[in-house]
C-alpha positions as CSV (number, residue, x, y, z in Angstrom):
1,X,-112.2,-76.9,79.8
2,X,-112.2,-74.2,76.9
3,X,-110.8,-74.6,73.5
4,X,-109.1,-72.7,70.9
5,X,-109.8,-72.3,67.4
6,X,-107.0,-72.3,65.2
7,X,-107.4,-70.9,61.6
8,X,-104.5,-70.7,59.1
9,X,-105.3,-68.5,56.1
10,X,-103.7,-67.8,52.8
11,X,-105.7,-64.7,51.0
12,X,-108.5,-65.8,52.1
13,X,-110.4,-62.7,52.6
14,X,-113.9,-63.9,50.5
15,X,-114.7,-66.8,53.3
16,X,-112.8,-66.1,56.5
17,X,-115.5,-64.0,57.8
18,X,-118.4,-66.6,57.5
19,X,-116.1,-68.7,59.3
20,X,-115.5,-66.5,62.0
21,X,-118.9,-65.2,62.4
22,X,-119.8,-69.5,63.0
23,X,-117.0,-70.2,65.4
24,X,-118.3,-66.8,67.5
25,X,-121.2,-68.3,68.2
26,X,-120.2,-71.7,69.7
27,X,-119.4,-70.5,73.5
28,X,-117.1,-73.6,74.7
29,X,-114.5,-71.8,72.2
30,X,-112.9,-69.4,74.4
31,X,-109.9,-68.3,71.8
32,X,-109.6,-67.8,68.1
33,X,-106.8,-67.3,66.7
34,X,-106.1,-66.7,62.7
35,X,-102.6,-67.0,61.6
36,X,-102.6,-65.1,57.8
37,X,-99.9,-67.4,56.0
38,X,-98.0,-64.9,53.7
39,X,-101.5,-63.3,52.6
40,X,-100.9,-60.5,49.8
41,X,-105.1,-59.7,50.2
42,X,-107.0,-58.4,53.3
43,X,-107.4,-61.9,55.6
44,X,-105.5,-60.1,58.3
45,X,-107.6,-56.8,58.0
46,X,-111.1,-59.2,57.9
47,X,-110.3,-61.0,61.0
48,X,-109.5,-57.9,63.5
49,X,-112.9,-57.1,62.5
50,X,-114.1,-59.8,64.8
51,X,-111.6,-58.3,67.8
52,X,-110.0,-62.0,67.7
53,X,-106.4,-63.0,68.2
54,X,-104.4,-62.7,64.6
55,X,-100.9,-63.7,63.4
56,X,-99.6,-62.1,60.3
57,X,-96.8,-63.9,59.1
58,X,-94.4,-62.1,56.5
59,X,-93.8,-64.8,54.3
60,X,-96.2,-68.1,53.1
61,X,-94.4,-70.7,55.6
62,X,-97.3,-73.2,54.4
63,X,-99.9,-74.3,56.1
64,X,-98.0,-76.7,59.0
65,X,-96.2,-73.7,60.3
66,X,-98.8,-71.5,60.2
67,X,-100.5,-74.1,62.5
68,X,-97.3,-74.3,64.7
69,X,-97.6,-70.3,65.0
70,X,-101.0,-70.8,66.7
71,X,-100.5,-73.2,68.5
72,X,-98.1,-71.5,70.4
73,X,-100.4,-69.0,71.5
74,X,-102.6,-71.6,72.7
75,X,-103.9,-71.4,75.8
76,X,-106.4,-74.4,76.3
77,X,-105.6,-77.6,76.4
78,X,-108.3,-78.9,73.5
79,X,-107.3,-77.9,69.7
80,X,-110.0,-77.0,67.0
81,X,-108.5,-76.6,63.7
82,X,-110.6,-75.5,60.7
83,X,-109.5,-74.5,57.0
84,X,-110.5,-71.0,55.8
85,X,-111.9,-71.9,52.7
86,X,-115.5,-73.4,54.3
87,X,-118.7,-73.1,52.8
88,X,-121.5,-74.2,55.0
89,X,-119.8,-74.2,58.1
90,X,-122.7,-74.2,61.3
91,X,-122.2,-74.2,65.1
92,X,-123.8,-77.4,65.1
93,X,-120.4,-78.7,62.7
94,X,-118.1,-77.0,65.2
95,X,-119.9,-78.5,68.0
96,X,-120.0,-81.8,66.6
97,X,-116.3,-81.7,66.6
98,X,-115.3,-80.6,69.6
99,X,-117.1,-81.9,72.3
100,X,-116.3,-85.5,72.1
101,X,-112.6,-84.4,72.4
102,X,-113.8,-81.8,75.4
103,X,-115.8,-84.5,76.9
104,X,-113.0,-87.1,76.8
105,X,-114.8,-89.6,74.6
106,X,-112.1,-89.4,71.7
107,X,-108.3,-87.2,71.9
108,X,-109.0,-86.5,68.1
109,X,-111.9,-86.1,65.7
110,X,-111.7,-85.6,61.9
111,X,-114.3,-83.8,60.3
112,X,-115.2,-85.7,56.8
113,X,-117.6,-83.6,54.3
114,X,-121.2,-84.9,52.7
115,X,-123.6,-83.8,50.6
116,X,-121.6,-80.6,50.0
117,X,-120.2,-81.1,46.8
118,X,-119.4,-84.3,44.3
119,X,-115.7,-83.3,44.2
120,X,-114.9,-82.6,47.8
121,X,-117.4,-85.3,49.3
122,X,-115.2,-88.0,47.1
123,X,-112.1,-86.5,47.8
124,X,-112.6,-86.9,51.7
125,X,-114.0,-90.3,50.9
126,X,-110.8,-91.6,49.2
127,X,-108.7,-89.9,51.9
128,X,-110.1,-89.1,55.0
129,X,-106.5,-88.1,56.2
130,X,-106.5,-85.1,54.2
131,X,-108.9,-83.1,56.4
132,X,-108.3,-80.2,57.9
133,X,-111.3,-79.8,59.9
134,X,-110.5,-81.4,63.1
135,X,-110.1,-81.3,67.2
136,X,-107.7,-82.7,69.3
137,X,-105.8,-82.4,72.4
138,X,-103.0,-79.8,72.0
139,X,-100.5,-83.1,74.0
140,X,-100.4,-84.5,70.5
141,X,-99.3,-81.6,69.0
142,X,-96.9,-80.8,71.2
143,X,-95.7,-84.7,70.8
144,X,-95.1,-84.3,67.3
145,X,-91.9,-83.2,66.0
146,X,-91.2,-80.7,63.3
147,X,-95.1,-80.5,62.3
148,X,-93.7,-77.0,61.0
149,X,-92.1,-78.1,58.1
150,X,-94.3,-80.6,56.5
151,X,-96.6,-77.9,54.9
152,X,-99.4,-79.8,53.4
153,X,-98.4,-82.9,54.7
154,X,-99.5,-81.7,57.9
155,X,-103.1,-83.5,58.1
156,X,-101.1,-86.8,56.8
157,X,-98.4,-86.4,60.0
158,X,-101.1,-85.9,62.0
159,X,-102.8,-89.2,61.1
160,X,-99.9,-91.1,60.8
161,X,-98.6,-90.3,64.4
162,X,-102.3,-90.8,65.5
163,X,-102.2,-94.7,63.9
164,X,-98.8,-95.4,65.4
165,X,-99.2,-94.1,68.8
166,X,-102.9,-95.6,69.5
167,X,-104.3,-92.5,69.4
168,X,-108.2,-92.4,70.3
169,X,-109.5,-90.7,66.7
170,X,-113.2,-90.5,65.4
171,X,-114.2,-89.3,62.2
172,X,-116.8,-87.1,62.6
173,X,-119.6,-86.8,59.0
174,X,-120.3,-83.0,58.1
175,X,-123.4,-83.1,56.4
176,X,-124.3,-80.3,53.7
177,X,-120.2,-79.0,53.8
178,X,-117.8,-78.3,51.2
179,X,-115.1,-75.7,50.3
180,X,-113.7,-73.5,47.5
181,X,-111.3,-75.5,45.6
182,X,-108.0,-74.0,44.3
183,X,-109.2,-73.9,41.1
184,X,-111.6,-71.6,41.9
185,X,-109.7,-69.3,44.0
186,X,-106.8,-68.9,41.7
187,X,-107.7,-69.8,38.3
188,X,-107.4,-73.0,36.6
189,X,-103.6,-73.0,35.7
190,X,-102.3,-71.7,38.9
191,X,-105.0,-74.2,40.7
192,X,-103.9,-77.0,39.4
193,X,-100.1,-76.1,39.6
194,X,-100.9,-75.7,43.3
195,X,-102.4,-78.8,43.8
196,X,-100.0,-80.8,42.5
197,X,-97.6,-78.9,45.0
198,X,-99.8,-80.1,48.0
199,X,-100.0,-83.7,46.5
200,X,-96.2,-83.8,46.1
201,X,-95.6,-82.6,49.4
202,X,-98.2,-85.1,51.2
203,X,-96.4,-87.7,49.1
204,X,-93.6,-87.3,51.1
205,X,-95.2,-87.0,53.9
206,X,-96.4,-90.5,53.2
207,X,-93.3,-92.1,52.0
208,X,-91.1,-90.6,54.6
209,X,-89.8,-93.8,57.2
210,X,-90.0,-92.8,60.7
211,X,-86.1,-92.0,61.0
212,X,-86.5,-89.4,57.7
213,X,-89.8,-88.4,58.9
214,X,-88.3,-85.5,61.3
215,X,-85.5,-84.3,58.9
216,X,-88.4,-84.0,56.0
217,X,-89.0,-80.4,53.9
């Protein structure tokens, strides 16, 4: 009746270990595992520091296959994702998403952020589907074909497969929660350039049908 924590990083080394120092201390998480996507800074050598599973992929394979990688070392049957980039992550957020999927009251739970920050609390507002902070049973991973390739689009695929096939799915409020936007982390230039990567990649995520859907990249 464990779960697994599943964090994929990109040069993340400034917030991965507040993170990881959080999901240590919530005991029904039995494995954490942190896949470094690509990362040119020291996310890999952070995590070891917290003698917790870690993935170092060579290359960025974006953030759908860096989910796929740890997945596949999963060994419970419940799935706790969570983004690397947190600020004001608690136990009490981590429990409040797991344990209705644990308990069986829900087979997924998306974490939606308030009070954190205007940006990111209207961002989730406008599209809840976007999160990354969620639980779920690892069946609907599994169920879910080529989730490696969508990148970004990930959290989109997720929902979408979750609204098609009846999936159980509460959203789950994350009071006093943001994270470091890509602006921030990379400058305002290459932030926005990124960003408008993600969008365009979620857009076809969106506006693939469900024949293209599993050919999409």
């Amino acid at each position: 009746m464990g779960i697994t924590a599943i964090i994929p990083a990109y040069n993340e080394e400034m917030t991965l270990g507040g993170i990881l120092d959080c999901v240590k201390k919530v005991e029904e998480i039995t494995q954490i595992i942190v896949v470094s996507d690509g990362s040119t800074d020291k996310t890999a050598e952070v995590a070891r520091v917290f003698d917790i599973e870690v993935i170092e992929l060579v290359e960025n394979v974006g953030k759908g296959g860096a989910m796929k990688a740890g997945v596949e070392r999963c060994v419970n049957d419940n799935v706790l994702f969570l983004d690397a980039d947190l600020i004001g992550l608690t136990p009490k957020h981590v429990r409040e998403l797991i344990l209705p999927v644990m308990n069986n009251e829900t087979e997924m739970t998306i974490g939606i952020f308030k009070n954190g920050r205007v940006v990111t609390d209207l961002a989730q507002k406008v599209t809840p589907y976007l999160s990354g902070q969620r639980a779920l049973k690892k069946y609907i991973l599994d169920r879910i074909p080529n989730i490696d390739i969508t990148r970004y689009g990930v959290e989109v695929a997720l929902t979408k497969y979750a609204e098609k096939n009846l999936i159980r799915t509460k959203e789950v409020i994350l009071e006093d929660m943001t994270h470091v936007t890509k602006e921030e982390k990379m400058g305002l230039i290459k932030g926005m350039q990124a960003r408008f990567k993600m969008y365009w990649e979620i857009l076809k995520i969106l506006g693939a049908d469900d024949e293209s859907e599993e050919q999409i990249k």
